[in-house]
C-alpha positions in Angstrom: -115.8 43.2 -11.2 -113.8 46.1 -13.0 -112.6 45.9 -17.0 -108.7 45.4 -15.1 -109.6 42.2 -13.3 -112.1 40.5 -15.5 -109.3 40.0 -18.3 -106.5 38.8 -15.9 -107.4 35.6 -14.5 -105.0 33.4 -13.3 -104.3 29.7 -14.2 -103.3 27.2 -12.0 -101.3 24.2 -14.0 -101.8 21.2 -11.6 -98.1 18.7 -12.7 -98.5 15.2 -11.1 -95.2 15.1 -9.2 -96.0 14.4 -6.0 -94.9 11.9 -3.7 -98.2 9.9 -4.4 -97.5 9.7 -8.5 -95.0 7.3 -10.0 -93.2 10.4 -11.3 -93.0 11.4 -7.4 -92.4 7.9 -6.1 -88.9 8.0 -8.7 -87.9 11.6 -7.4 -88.1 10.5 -4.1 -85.8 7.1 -4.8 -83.4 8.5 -6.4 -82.8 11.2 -4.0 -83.0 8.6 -1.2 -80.1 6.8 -3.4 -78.1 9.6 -3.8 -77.7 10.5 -0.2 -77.0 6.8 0.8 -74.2 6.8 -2.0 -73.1 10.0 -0.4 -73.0 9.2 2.6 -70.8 6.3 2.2 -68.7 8.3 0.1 -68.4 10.6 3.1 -67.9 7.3 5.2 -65.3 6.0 3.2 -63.3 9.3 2.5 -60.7 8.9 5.5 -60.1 5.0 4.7 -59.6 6.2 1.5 -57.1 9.3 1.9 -55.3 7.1 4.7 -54.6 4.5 2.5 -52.6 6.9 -0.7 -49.1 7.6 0.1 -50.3 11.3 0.2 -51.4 13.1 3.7 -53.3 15.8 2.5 -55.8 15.4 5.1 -53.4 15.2 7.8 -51.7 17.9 6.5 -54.6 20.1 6.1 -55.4 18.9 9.6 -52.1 20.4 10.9 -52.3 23.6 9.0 -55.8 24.5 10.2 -54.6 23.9 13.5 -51.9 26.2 13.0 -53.5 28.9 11.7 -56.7 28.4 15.0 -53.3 28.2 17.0 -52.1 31.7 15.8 -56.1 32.9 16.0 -56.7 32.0 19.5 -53.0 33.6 20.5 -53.9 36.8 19.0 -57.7 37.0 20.5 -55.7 36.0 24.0 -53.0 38.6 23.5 -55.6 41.4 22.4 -57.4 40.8 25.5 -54.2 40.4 27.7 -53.6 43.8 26.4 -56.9 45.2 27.8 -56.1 44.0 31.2 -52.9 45.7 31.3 -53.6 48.6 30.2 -56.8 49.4 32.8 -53.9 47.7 35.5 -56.2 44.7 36.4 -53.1 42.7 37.2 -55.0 39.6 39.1 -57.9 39.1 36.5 -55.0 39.2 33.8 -53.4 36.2 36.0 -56.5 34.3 35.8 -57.2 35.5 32.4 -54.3 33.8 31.3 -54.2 31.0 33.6 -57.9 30.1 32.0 -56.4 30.8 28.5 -53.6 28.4 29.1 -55.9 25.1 30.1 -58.5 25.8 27.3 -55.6 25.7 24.6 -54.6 23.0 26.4 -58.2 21.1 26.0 -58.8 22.3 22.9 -55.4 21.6 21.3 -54.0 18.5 22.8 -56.8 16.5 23.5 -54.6 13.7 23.4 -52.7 14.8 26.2 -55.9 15.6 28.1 -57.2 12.2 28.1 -54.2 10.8 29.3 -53.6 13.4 32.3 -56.7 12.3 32.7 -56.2 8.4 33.0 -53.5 8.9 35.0 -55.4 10.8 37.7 -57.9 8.7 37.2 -55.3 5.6 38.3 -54.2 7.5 41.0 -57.0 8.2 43.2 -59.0 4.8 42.2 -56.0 2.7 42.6 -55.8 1.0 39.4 
């Protein structure tokens, strides 16, 4: 041993808080309590916002789905943009064909599940 490290010896401070000391055990509950009181916070949140007179979540709802509306238009229009210019006139077609059913999916899901159905009707019978 050098002078340099015989003077600095390091301590290690031993703190009883794990999960197998009381001081553990109480950490441990009270996160578990605060996740459950969380979580059914979280779970009650729409009830909640559905039953004031206000519609901020269905507002915010709509507006985000405005502004991915105007996103996906722009990305699809860049791209549009690309075909025409290198004169790829039939991948543009079914570049925007494909464009067209995937906002449709993605936007009106609604309106998917019901096209859906009624095929569904139509070749079963029902």
């Amino acid at each position: 041993m050098n002078a340099l490290t015989s003077h600095t010896r390091t301590r290690v401070i031993k703190t009883p808080l794990g999960p197998e000391t009381p001081l553990g055990r109480r950490r441990v509950v009270v996160l578990a309590v605060a996740l459950a009181a969380l979580a059914g916070l979280l779970l009650l949140a729409p009830d909640a916002l559905a039953a004031t007179g206000n519609n901020v979540g269905s507002n915010l709802g709509g507006l985000l789905r405005q502004y991915a509306g105007e996103i996906y238009g722009g990305i699809v229009a860049i791209v549009a943009l690309v075909f025409l210019i290198n004169r790829r006139y039939s991948e543009l077609g079914m570049f925007l064909l494909a464009a067209v059913v995937v906002a449709w999916m993605v936007f009106s899901p609604d309106q998917v599940a019901n096209t859906a159905r009624a095929i569904g009707q139509k070749i079963l019978g029902g």
